[in-house]
C-alpha positions as CSV (number, residue, x, y, z in Angstrom):
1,X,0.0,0.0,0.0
2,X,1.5,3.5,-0.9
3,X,2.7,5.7,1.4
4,X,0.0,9.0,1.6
5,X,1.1,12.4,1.9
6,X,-0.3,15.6,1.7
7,X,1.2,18.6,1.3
8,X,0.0,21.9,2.8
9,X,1.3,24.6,1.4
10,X,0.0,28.3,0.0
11,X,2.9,28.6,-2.1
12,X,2.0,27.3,-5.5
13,X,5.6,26.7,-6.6
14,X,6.7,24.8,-3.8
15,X,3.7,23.0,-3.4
16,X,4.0,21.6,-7.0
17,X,7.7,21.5,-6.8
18,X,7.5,19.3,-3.4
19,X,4.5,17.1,-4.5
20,X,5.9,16.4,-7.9
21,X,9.4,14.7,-5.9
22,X,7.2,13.0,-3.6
23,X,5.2,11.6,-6.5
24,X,8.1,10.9,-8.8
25,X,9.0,8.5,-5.7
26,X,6.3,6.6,-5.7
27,X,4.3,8.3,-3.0
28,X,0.7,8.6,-3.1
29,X,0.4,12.7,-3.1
30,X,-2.7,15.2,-2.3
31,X,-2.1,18.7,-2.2
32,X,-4.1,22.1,-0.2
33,X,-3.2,25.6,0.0
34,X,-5.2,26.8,2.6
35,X,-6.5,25.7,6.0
36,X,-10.4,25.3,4.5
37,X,-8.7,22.8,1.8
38,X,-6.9,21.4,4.2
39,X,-9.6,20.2,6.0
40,X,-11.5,18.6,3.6
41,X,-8.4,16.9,1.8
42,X,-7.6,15.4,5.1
43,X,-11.1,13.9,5.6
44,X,-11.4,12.4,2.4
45,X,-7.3,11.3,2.5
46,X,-6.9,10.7,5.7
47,X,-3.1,10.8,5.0
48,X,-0.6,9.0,6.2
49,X,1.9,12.0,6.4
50,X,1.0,16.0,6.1
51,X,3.7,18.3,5.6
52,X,2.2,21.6,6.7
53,X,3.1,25.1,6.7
54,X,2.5,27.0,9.6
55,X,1.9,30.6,8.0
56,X,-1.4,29.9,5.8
57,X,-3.5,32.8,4.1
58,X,-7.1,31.8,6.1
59,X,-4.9,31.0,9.2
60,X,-2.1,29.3,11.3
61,X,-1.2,25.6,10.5
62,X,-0.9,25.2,13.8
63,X,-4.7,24.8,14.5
64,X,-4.6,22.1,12.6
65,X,-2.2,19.9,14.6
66,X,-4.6,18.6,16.8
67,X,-6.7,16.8,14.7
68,X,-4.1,15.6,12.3
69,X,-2.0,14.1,14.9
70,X,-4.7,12.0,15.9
71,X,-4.2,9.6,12.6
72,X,-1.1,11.1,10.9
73,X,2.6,12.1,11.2
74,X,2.8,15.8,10.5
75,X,6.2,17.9,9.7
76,X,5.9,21.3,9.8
77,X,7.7,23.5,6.6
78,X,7.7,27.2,7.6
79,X,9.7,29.8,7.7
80,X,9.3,30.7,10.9
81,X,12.6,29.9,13.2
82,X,11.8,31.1,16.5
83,X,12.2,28.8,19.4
84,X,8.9,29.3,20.5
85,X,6.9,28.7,17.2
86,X,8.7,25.2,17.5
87,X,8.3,24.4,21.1
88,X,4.2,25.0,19.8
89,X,4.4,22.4,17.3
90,X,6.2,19.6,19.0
91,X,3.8,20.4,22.1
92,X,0.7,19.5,19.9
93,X,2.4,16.7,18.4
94,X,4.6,17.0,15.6
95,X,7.1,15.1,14.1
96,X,9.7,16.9,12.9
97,X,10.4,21.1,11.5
98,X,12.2,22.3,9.1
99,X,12.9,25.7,8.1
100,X,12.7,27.1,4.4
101,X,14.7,26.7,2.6
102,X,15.3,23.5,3.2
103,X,17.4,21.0,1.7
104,X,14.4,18.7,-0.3
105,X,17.1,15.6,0.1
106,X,17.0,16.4,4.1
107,X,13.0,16.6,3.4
108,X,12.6,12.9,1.9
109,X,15.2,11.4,4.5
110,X,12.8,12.9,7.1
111,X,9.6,11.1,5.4
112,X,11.5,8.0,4.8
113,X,12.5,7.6,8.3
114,X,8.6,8.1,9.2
115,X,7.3,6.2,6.6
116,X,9.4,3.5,8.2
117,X,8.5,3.6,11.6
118,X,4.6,3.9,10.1
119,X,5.6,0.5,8.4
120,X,6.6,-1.1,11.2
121,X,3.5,0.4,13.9
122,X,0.5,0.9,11.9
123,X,-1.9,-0.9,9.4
124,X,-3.6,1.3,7.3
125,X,-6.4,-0.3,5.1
126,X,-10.6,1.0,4.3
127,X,-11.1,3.4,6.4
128,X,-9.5,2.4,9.7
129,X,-5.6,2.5,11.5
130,X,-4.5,-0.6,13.1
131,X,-1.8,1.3,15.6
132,X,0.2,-2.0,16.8
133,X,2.7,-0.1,19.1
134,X,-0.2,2.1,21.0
135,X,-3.0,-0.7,20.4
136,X,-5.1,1.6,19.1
137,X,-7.7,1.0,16.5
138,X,-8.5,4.6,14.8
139,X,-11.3,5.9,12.3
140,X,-10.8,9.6,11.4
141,X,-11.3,11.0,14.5
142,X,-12.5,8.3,16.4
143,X,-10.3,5.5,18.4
144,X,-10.1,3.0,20.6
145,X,-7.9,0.5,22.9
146,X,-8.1,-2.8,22.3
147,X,-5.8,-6.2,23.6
148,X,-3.1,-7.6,22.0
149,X,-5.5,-11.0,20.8
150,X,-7.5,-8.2,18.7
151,X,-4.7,-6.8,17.5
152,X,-3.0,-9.8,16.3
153,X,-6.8,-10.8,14.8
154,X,-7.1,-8.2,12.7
155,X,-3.6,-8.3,11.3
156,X,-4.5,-12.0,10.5
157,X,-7.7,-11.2,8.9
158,X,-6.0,-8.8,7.3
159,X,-3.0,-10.6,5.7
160,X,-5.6,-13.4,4.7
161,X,-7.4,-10.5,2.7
162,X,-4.2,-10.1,0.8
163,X,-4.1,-13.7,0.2
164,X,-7.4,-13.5,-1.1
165,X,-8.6,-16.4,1.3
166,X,-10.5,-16.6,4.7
167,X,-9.4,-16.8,8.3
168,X,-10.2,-20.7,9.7
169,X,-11.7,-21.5,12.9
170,X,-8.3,-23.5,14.0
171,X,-6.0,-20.8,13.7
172,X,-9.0,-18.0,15.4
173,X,-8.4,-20.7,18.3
174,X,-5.4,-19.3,18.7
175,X,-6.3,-15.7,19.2
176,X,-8.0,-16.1,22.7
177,X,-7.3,-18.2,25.9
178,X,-10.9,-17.9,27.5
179,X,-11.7,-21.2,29.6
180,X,-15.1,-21.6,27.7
181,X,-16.1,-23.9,24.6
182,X,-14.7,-24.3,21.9
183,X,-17.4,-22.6,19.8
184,X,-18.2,-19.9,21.8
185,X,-14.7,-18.8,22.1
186,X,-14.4,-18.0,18.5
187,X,-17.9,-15.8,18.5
188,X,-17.1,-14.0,21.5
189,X,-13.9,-13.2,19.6
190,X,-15.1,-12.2,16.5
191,X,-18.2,-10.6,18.4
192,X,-16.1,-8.3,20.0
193,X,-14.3,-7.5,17.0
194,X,-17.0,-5.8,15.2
195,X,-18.4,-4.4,18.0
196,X,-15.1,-2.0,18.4
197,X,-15.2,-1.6,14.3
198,X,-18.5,-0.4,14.8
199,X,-17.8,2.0,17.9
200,X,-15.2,3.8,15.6
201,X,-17.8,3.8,13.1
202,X,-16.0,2.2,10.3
203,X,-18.0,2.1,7.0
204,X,-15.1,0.4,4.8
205,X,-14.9,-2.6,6.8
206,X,-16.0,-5.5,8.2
207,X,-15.7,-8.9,9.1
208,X,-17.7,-11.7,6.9
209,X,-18.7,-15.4,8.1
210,X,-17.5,-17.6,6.0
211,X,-20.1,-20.6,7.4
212,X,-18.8,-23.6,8.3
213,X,-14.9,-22.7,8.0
214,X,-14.2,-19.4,9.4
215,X,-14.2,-15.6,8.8
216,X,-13.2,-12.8,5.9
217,X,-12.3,-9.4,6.3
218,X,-14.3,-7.4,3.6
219,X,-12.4,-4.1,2.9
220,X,-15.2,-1.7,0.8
221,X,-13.3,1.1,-1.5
């Protein structure tokens, strides 16, 4: 799955200039130049990575950290050098900052380093994050914490989705060390699986009985 990344910046020359490297690298690459676009490219996105300028012409980038630190990694771009501009940006959750003008090579070293750590902590697939490292699952704005058996269920589900093939009820077995039956064991699991899909109110996915030999995840475009 390609990495996303939007870029938010009211300078049209940069913005194209960045967003054309980033794409040229195989990156998947939305662009806004304003707060207002911003918003709406990050709900229909929901990007993997935002680089954002702080000094936007309807308003600061930084009122905008807050909710795109909740699902994405965020550098900031900006001009602005002062140590307190910084100290507001890593406060609210920030990744990185770099300072204009930048070196672009120091740029993509920056995303590649996040982009790996992304790699190794989160599945992103549908509409939903799988956050392994926080046990999070996350739907746009909405999360929640749920056990390592979950977390190693969905990932399952998920990699038998790419193998274009169902999860069976021997290896759900696996997945939970409740002292009941056999059968109830798996439906309690799976039960409580799309009970936390649904409290994040995911409408991309779900999971699908596959009768008599286990379960699919269906993942909606």
């Amino acid at each position: 799955m390609p990495t996303k990344i939007m870029v938010v910046e009211d300078d049209v020359l940069l913005n194209k200039s960045i967003s054309k490297i980033l794409k040229s690298r195989q990156y998947e690459v939305s662009s806004a130049l304003n707060i207002h676009e911003a918003k709406l490219l990050f709900e229909k996105e929901n990007p993997n990575i935002v680089l954002l300028d702080i000094m936007l012409p309807d308003g600061k980038g930084y009122n905008l950290l807050a909710k795109f630190c909740l699902n994405s990694k965020v550098i900031i771009m900006s001009a602005l050098s002062d140590s307190e501009s910084k100290y507001i940006c890593y406060e609210n959750g920030a990744e990185d900052y770099l300072i204009k003008n930048f070196d672009m090579k120091e740029l993509l070293y920056k995303i590649e380093v996040i982009k790996r750590n992304i790699d190794q902590d989160e599945l992103q697939f549908g509409d939903i994050i799988l956050d392994t490292k926080k046990n999070k699952l996350i739907c746009n704005d909405k999360s929640i914490f749920i056990p390592h058996s979950q977390i190693e269920l969905l990932k399952s589900l998920y990699k038998k989705y790419n193998e274009n093939t169902y999860l069976s009820k021997e290896e759900l077995l696996l997945f939970d060390v409740s002292d009941i039956d056999e059968s109830a064991r798996i439906q309690n699991l799976i039960a409580r699986l799309r009970k936390n899909l649904t409290f994040i109110n995911s409408e991309k996915i779900y999971v699908e009985t596959v009768y008599g030999l286990g379960y699919r995840l269906v993942v909606l475009s």
